[in-house]
N, C-alpha and C positions, 0 to 999 in steps of 0.2 A: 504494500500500500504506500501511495506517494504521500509527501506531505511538502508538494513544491507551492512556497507563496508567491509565484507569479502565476500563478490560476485563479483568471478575473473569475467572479461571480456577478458579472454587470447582469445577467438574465435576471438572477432573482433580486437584485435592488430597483429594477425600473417597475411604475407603475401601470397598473393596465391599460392606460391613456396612451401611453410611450410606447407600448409594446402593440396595440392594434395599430399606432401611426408608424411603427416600423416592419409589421409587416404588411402593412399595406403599399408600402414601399417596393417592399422584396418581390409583393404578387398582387401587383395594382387590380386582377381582376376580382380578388376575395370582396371587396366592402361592396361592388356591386353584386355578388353574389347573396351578403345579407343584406342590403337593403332589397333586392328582387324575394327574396323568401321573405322577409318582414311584409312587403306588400302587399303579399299573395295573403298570405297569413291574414291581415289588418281585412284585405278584401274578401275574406269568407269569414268571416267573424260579422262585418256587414252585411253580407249578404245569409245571414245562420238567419235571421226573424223573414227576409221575404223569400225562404224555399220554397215555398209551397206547400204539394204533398211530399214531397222529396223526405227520405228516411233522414234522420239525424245521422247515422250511422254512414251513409251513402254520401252524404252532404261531405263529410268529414275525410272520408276517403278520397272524394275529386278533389277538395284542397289539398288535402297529404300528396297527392299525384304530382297535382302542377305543383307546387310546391320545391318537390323536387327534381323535377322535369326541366326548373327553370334554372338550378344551381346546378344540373348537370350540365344543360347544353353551355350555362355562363362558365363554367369550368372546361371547358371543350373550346371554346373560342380563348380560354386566356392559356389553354395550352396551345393552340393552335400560333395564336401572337409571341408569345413565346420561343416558340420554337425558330417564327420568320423572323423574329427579332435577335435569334441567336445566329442563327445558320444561314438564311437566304440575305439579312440586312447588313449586315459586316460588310467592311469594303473587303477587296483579296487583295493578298497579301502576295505580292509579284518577288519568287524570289531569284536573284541572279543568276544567269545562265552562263555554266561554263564554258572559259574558251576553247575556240575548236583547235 
């Protein structure tokens, strides 16, 4: 077991304020992720008193759906950015050719 004191502990000093604004940094697509599920959420909670005859049960389950339908396909596009911003957006790296 180590006992080296140059091992920050900055993860557990910052607050949850610092720590959602840093990794929203690292995967700009996560806070649109919770706010599209928060409104999904917010918007069946609205809509639970005008179902209809609609089951509570069945109500609850189309939200649960898109709910998640929406954090998947927003997690699919911020890998898909991701990736174009890793691999295809880079300039290339031209490296000298030797002489003949």
């Amino acid at each position: 077991m180590s006992t080296d004191p140059d091992i920050s502990l900055s993860s557990y000093d910052e607050d949850q304020g610092s720590k959602l604004i840093r990794k929203a940094k690292e995967a700009p697509f996560v806070p649109i992720e919770m706010a599209g599920f928060e409104a999904i959420v917010a918007y069946g909670l609205y809509k639970l008193k005008s179902r209809g005859n609609t089951e509570m049960s069945v109500h609850l389950i189309h939200m649960h759906v898109a709910a998640q339908g929406f954090v998947v396909v927003a997690r699919t596009v911020g890998m898909g950015y991701s990736m174009y911003r890793e691999y295809w957006a880079k300039p290339m790296i031209l490296l000298p050719q030797p002489p003949e």
